[in-house]
N, C-alpha and C positions, 0 to 999 in steps of 0.2 A: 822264248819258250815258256809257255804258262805252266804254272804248276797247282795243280789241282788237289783239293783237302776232303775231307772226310772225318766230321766228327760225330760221335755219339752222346747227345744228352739227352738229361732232363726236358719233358711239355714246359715246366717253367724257364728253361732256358733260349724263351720268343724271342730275344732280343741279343743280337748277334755282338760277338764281341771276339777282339784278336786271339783270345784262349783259344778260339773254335779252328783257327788255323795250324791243324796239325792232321796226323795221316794215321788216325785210329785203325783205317782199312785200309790198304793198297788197292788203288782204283786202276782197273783195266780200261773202261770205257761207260762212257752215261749217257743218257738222254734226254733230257729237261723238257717237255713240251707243254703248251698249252693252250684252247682256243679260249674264243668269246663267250662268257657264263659256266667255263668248267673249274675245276682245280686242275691246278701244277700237276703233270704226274711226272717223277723222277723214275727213268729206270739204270741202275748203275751195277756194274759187273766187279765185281770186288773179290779177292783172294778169299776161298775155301777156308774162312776159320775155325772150322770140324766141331762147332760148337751149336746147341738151339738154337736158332736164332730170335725167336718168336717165346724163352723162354723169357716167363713173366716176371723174373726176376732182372731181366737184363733190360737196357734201355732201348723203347723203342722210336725215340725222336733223333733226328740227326741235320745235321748241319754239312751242306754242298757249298764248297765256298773255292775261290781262283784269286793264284795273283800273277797276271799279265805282264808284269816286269812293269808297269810305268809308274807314276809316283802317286796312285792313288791308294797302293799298295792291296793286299788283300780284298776280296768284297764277296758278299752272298749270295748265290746262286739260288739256293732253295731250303727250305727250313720245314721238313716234311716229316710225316708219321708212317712208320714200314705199316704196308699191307700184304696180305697174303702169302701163303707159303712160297719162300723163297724156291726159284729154277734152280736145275741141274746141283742138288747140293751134295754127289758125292763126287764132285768133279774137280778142278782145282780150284776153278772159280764159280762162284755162286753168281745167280742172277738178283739183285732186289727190289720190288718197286713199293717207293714211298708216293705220298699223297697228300699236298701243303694243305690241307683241310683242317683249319683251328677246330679245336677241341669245342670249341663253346659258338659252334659256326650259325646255329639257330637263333643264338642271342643275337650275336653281332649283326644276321642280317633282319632281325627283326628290329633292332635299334636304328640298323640304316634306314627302312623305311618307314619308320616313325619318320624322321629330318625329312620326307621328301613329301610328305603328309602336307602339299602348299598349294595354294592356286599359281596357275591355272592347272595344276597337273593333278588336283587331288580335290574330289567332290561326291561327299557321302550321299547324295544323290541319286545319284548311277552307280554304288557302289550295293549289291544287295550285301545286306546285312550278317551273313555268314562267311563272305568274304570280307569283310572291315579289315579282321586282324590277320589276313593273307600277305605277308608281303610281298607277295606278286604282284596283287591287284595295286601297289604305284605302277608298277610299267606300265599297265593298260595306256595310259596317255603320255609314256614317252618313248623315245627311240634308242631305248637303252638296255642292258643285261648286266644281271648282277658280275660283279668283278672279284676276285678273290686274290689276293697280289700272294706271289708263290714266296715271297719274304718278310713282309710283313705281317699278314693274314689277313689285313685288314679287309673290310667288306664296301664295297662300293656299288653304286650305279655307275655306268659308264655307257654315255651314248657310242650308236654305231656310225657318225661320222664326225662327232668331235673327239680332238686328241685332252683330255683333259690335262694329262702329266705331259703335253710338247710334243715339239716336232724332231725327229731323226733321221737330221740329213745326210745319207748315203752316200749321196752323187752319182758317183760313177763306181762306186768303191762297191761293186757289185761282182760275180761271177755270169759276166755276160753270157755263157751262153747255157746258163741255168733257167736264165726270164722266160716266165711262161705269162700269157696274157690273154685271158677267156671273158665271155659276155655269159653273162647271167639272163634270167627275167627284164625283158625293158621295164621302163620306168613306170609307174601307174602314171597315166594323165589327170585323172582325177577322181574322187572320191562323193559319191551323195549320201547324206545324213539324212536323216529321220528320225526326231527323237522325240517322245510323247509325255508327260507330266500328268497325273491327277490326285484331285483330293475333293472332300466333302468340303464345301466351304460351310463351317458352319458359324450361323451367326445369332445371341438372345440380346434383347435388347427390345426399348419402349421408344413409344415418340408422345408426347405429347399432343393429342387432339384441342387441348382450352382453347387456344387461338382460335382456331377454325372453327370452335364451337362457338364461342362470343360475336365472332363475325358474320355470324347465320343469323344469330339472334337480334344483332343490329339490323342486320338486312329486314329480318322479318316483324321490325316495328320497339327493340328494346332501345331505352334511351341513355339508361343510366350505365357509367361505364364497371364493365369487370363484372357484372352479372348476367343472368339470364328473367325472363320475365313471361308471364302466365295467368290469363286469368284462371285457367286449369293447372291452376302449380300441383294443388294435391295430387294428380294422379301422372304430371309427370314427372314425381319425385317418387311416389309407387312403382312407377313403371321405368327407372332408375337402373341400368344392369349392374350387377353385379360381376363384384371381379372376378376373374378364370374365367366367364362366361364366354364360351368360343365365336369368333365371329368368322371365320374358315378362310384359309388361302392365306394360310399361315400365320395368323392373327388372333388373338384372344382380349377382354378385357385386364389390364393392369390394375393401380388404381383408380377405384371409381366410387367416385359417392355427390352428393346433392344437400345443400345444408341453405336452409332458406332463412334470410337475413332481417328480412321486415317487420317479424315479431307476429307468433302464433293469433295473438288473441285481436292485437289493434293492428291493421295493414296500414301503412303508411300511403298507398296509392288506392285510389278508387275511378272508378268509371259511374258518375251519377247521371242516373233514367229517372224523367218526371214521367208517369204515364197517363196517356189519352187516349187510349182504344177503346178501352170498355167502363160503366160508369161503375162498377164494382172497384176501378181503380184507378179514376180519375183524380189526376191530381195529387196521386201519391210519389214518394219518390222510395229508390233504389241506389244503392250504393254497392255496384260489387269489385270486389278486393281482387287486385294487380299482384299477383305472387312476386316478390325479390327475390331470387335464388340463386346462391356460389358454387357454380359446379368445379367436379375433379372428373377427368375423362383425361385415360390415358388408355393409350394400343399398346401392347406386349407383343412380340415376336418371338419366335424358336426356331429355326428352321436348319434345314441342312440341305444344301445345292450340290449337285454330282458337278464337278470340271474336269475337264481335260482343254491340255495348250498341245499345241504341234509345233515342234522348230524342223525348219526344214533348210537347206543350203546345200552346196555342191562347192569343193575345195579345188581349185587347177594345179596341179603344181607347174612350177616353170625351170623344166629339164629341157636337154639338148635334145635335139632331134637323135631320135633312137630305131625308129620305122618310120618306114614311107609315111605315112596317114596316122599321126598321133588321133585321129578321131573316130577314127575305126577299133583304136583299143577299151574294152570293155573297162566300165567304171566299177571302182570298190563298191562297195556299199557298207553302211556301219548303222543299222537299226536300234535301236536301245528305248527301252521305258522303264517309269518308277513312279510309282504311288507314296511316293517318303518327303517329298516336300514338307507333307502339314504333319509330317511328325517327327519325334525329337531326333533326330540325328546329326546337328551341328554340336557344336562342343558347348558346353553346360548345359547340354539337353535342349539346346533353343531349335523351332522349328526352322529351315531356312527360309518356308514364306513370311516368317514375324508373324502374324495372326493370320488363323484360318476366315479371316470376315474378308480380306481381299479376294478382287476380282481378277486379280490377274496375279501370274509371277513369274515369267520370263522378264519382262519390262525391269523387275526390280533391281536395285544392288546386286542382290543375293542371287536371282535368276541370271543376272547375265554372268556371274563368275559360272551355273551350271553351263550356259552356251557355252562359256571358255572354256571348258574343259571338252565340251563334243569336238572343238575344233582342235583341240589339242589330240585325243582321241586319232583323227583322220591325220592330222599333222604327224602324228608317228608312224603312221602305216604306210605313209606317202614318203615319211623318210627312208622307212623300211627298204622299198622298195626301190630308192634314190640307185642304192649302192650294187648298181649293172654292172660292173667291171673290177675282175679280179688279177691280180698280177703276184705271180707266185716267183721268187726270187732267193739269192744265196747271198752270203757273207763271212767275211772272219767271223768267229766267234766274239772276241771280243768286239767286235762291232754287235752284236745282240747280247751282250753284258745286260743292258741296261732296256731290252723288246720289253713289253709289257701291252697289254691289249686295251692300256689306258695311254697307250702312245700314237703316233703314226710317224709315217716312215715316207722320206721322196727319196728318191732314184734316177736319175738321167741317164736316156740309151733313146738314138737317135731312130730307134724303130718304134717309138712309141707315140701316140698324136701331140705331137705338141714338143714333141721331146724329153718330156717327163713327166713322172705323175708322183700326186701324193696319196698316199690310203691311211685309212685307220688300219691297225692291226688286228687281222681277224684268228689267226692262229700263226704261231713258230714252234721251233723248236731248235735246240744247245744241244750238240754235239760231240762225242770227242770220242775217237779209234784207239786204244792206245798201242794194239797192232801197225797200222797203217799212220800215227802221227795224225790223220786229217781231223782237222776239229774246224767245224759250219755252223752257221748259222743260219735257218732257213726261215722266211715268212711268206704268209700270204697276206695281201692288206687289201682293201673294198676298196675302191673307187667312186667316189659320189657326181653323178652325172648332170647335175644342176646346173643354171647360166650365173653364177656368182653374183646375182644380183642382191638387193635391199628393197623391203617394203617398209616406205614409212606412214605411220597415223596421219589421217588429215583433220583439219580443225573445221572445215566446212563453211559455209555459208549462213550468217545470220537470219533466221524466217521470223523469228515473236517481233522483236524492234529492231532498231540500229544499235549494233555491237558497242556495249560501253552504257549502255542507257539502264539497262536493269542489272540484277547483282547475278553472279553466277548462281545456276541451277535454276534459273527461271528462263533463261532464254534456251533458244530449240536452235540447233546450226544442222541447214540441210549439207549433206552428203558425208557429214562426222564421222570419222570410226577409229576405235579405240583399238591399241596392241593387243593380240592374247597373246604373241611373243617377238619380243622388240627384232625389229630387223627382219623378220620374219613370215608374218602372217597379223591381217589387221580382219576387225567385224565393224562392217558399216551402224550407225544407229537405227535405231527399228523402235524406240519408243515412243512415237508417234501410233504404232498399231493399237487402236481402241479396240478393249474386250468385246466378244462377240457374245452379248448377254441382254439383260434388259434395262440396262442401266446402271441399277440401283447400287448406290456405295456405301454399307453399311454406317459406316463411323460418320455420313454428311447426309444423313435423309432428308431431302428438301418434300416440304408438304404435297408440289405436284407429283412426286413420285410415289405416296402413301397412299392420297384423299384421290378417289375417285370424284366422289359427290359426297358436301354436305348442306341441306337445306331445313331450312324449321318450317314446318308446316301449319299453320295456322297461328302466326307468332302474336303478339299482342297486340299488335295495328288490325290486323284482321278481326283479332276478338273483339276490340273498342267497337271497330264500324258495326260487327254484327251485333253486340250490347245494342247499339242506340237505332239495330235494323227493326224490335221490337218494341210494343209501346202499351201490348195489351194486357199481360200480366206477367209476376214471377214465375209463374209455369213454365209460361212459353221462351222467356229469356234461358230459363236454365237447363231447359231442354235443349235450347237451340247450341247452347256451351257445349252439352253432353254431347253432340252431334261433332263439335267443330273443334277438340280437344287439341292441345297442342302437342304436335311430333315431332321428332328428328330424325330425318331421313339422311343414316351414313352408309354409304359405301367406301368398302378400304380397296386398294388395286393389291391383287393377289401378288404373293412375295414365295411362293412355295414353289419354284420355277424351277425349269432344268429339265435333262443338263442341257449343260453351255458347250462350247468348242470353241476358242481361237486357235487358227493359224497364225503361221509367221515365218511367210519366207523370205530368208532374211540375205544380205548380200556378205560374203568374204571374199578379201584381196585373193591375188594370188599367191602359194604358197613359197618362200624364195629358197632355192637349195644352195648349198655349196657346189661348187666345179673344181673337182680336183684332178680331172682329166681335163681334155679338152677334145672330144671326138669330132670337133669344127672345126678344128684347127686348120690354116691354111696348108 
């Protein structure tokens, strides 16, 4: 014969102790119940003490506690705060209901989802930003509800098909012909994702043209190394751009200048003309001066490039046959976008793409913990959905001493598939008549309808060289794919998808990606042959100069592009559930 307590304390008296087992009230009858994400709620029928009971001077915490006769002696039932005006209070017995609801229930569950703040289940990403400090938005990607334990208070996550506190094995030790056993929703078969990424890629930064320009200049007849050359140096040191000077398609001059080496007054090179055209200057000679000149030419860039990435995939789960035609049932869908890549919202304010100058960010580290999380996203909606079968059932009491919605509970009764099933605990309720003696324990518990199977990661196929030959992270293994959750659910590799852009990668600009075209036009080979093309006077030499002046013809390939779009349809395993039924069963 149980005997049942009733203490009144202190909020600070959270922590249950033998003092509390005494019989402050005379208990007629209670009822302890509670489902998945609520609080405890106690309703208990207690002798008429003709007194306030809600006055504020008296205590409104109280302590439900049993000792079943065995040797674990005394234990706690509920540790709850009275709510609302007590029933029938001019009767003999009053009605009460308390509410295991911690005092400080905001903190606590705002601490709990701080801890759950982890990959793959948590990614500021997809998280908009007035929700960050929601602790709801953890669940968004798991299969879980907050848990409020009706003794301790404590605050939990608790998946809805794992037992985190254990298994409660009934057996048989049930009220047979209380078992109730109903179908819910079938199972989802599967879920398609579409989720979309963008940022400005912005990128400043210079390249250096000298190479290219000394390599024109050789081309076009210079000899001497590391300079440029001219019999018209003066006016291509005039005609010299200066820096900022725009050259368009997202380019400008850097620095730029021209500083001539040979010395103003004496040229170190000459081109000598005897002349014989005309007898006014027969036989005279000419000497005209070969400019040396050290350039600086440098392109400057600033740009900012619109992107957008698409991930796209479709999740199976792999449930028991539930309908004729698992492919006639309509698929989830789970849509999402976010423009927060290229901005601070990792922890110390770092971008998740690392620099806005990348071309892509799915592919990265960072981008594929965002994919783990969309599939974690569908992986809880598919678990959701898992738990098709509910089985509502009775017990002694002290066989639900110890229910909690962070338990599960099996049962054996030969009308059930398989002959037994296990469930999480989805709601009970603690009972006791003190008219009628009858004291139950009643629950309902889910059923997950899954083939109990395992997915594991594969290591794939060597494609760069033979396996062993280069160091990790340089070789590519076709069909690879990595856990988002062990045993559970795996993402094939996809880093092989080249960005759908025009190439170009900021931080490695190779010159065929800058220089269009650069050519010197009329460089000092040409000017020598046309020096010694005349013979009749200095006029006509210098005229013919002023005619055949030297150029540089640059063109840069336009960098001011966009947008861009990469897709990326990418492949996931299938999703593996628990089977805690067996509706196959032979």
């Amino acid at each position: 014969m149980a005997i049942y307590y009733f203490a009144w304390v202190d909020e600070t008296d959270s922590d249950f102790d033998i003092a509390f087992l005494r019989e402050d009230e005379q208990v007629f009858a209670f009822e302890l119940s509670q489902a998945e994400g609520e609080f405890a709620a106690l309703t208990i029928d207690i002798r008429n003490p003709g007194v306030g009971l809600l006055n504020p001077s008296r205590k409104q915490w109280a302590w439900l506690s049993a000792d079943f006769g065995d040797t674990s002696g005394g234990q706690p039932l509920c540790f709850g705060r009275l709510v609302g005006m007590p029933e029938d209070i001019i009767g003999k017995a009053v009605r009460l209901t308390f509410s295991a609801r911690p005092a400080d229930f905001t903190d606590r569950k705002g601490a709990a989802a701080e801890a759950l703040k982890v990959a793959p289940y948590w990614d500021p990403v997809w998280v908009t930003p007035e929700l960050v400090d929601d602790p709801d938005a953890v669940l968004e990607s798991r299969s879980a509800l907050w848990h409020i334990d009706r003794v301790s208070h404590a605050v939990t996550a608790s998946d809805i098909l794992e037992a985190e506190d254990g298994l409660i094995d009934l057996g048989d030790d049930v009220f047979r012909d209380s078992i109730e056993l109903s179908f819910g929703s079938a199972p989802a078969t599967r879920i398609d994702c579409e989720a979309t990424v963008g940022w400005d890629q912005a990128a400043i930064g210079s390249y250096d043209l000298k190479p290219a320009l000394l390599a024109a200049f050789v081309a076009a007849g210079t000899s001497a190394g590391g300079v440029i050359s001219s019999f018209t140096g003066q006016g291509l040191m005039e005609d010299w751009p200066s820096p900022g000077t725009n050259i368009g398609g997202g380019w400008s001059f850097g620095q730029s200048a021209v500083t001539r080496l040979d010395g103003s007054v004496l040229p170190d090179d000459f081109e000598t003309q005897i002349f014989s055209g005309t007898a006014d200057f027969w036989g005279q000679r000419a000497d005209w001066p070969c400019w040396k000149m050290l350039p600086t030419l440098i392109a400057k860039y600033e740009v900012s490039r619109t992107r957008r990435e698409v991930v796209r995939f479709t999740l199976t789960s792999d449930a028991q046959a539930f309908i004729i035609d698992p492919e006639d049932s309509e698929a989830l869908v789970v849509t999402l976008s976010s423009d927060l890549v290229g901005e601070a919202v990792d922890p110390g304010n770092a971008l998740p793409i690392g620099s806005r100058r990348r071309r892509a960010y799915f592919p990265t580290a960072r981008g594929r913990q965002s994919v783990d999380y969309l599939v974690a996203v569908c992986r809880a909606r598919l678990r959701a959905r898992a738990r098709s079968v509910e089985i509502k059932d009775e017990t002694r009491l002290v066989n639900g001493a110890g229910f909690s919605c962070r338990r599960a509970i099996r049962i054996e009764d030969q009308r059930l598939p398989g002959g037994s099933a296990t469930g999480k605990i989805i709601s009970y309720s603690l009972s006791m008549d003190g008219d009628s003696g009858e004291a139950v324990a009643s629950f309902v518990i889910g059923c997950s309808v899954g083939k109990g199977n395992t997915i594991s990661a594969a290591t794939g196929t060597p494609v760069y060289v033979d396996d062993g030959y280069v160091e990790t992270g340089w070789q590519r293994y076709e069909g690879a794919s990595s856990a988002v959750v062990s045993d559970e659910v795996t993402v094939f590799d996809y880093s092989n998808v080249p960005p759908n852009d025009d190439g170009l990668d900021f931080d490695h600009l190779t010159q065929a990606q800058v220089l269009d075209a650069i050519t010197v036009i009329n460089g000092e080979s040409e000017q020598r042959a046309l020096i010694q093309a005349f013979h009749s006077s200095f006029s006509e030499v210098a005229a013919a100069l002023d005619e055949a002046f030297t150029e540089v013809d640059l063109t840069l390939k336009p960098i001011s592009k966009g947008p861009f779009e990469t897709v990326y349809d990418i492949t996931v395993s299938d999703l593996a559930l628990p089977k805690t039924i067996d509706l196959e069963a032979a």
